[in-house]
N, C-alpha and C positions, 0 to 999 in steps of 0.2 A: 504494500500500500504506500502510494505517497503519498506524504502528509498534507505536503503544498498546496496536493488539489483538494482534502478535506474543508471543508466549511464549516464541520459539526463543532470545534473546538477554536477556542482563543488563545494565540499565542503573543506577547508581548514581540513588538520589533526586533528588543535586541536579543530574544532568545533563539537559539540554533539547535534546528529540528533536522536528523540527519533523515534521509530516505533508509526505507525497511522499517520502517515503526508502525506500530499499530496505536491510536490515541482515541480512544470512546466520546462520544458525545457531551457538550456541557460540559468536559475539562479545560481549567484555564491554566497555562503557564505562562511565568510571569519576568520579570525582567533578569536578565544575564543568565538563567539559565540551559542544560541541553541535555537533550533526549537522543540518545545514539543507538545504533538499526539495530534491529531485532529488539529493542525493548517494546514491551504493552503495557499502556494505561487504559485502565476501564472507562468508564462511564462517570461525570461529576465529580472527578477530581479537583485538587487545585495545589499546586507547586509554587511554591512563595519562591523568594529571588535567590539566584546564586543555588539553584539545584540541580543535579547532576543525575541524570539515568543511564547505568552502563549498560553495554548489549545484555540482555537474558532475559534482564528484570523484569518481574510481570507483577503491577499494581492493580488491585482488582478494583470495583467500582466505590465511588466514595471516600476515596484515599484522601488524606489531609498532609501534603510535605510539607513544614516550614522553612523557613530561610535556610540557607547555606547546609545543606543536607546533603551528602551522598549516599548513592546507594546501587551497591556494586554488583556485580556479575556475583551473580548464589542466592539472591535475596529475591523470596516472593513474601508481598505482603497483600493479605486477602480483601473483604469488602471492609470498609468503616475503618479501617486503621489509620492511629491516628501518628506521626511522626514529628516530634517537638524541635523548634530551633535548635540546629547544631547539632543535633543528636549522632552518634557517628556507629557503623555498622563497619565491619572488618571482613574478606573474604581470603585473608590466607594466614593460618595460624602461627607460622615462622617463617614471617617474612627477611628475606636480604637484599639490599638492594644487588648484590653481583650473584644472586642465584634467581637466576627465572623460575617460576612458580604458577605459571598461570594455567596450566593444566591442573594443580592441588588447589583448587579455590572449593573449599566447606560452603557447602548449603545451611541458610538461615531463612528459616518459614516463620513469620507472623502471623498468626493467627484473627479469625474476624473480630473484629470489635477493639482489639489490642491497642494502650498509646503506650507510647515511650516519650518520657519528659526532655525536655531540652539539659542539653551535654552532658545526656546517656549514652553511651558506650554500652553495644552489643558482640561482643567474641563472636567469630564465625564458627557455626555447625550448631550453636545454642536455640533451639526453638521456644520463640513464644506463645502459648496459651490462648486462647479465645477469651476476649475481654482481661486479661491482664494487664497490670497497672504498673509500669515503671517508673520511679518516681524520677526526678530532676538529678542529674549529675550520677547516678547509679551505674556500674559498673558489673555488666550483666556476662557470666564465667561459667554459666552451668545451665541448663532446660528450666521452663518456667510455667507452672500450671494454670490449668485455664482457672481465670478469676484470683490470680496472685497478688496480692503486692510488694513489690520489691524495692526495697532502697538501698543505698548503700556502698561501699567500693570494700570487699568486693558484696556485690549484692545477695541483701538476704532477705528473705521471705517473712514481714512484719505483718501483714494478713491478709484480707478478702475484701475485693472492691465489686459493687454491684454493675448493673450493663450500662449503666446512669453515672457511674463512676462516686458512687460514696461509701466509705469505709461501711462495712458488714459486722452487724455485732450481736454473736448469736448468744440464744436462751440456751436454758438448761435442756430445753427439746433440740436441738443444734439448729432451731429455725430464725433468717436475721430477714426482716422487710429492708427495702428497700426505703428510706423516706422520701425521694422524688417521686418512682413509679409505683411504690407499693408491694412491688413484685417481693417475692417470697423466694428465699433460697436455703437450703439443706446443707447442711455441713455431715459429711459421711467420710469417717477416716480421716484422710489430707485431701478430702475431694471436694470442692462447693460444685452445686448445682441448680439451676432455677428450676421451681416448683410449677 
């Protein structure tokens, strides 16, 4: 597909949209940043300035990138995820600059719903959770369950954030409401789950 001739999506002048991309409707990219071939953006995205899509990547619908964000060849991030300013993802575990490596680039799958706060740091091969909550500057070194929250360098597991994104605080039955949506969620083992 060539971008050029799409009309479904907004791209800022000084962004540079390489051919071979696929960019769903209703996404906007926005100033200095670039989208290089073979990456996909879904439907209603939007890429705040100075972001960078390497060839692979596939953002699914509803993706949020803020400012100065990359996001590298391994990395799929699914519908609603949200990615905080500066936040940075990594695709080769021992990196050298005089050792080529780019055949050993680790896969890191973001899960629906997931944010990652601004200058979070995610290891490559680390998956995150369905609705999992990164907090700000976290330092993420290990897999992260769905409905986690994690803070910390290196990041640790301080509890359970609803789909609404507020901290979860179950009863003695392991059930925590929601206070925005109401919604109801089960604490079973190390597993939350909406009711």
């Amino acid at each position: 597909m060539n971008p050029e001739s799409d009309k479904a999506y907004f791209a800022h002048p000084t962004a540079v949209i390489d051919n071979d991309c696929v960019i769903g409707a209703g996404t906007k990219i926005w100033h200095f940043s670039h989208i290089m071939s073979q990456a996909e953006i879904g439907n209603d995205c939007n890429l705040g300035q100075n972001v960078v899509i390497s060839p692979e990547v596939v953002l699914g619908n509803n993706v949020k990138v803020q400012n100065n964000v990359s996001i590298y060849t391994g990395v799929v991030c699914e519908d609603d995820v949200f990615l905080g300013p500066s936040m940075v993802f990594t695709n080769v575990i021992n990196p050298r600059s005089a050792v080529n490596r780019r055949g050993q680039y680790l896969k890191t799958h973001v899960r629906k719903g997931a944010s990652i706060g601004a200058n979070a740091t995610v290891i490559c091969g680390n998956n995150i959770g369905e609705f999992a909550f990164i907090g700000a500057g976290a330092v993420v070194t290990k897999e992260v369950k769905p409905y986690a929250l994690i803070v910390g360098n290196p990041a640790k597991q301080t509890g359970w954030m609803s789909e609404y994104g507020h901290k979860l605080h179950f009863d003695r039955d392991n059930i925590a409401t929601c206070p925005e949506s109401d919604e109801k969620y089960r604490l079973h083992g190390d597993e939350v789950s909406k009711i």
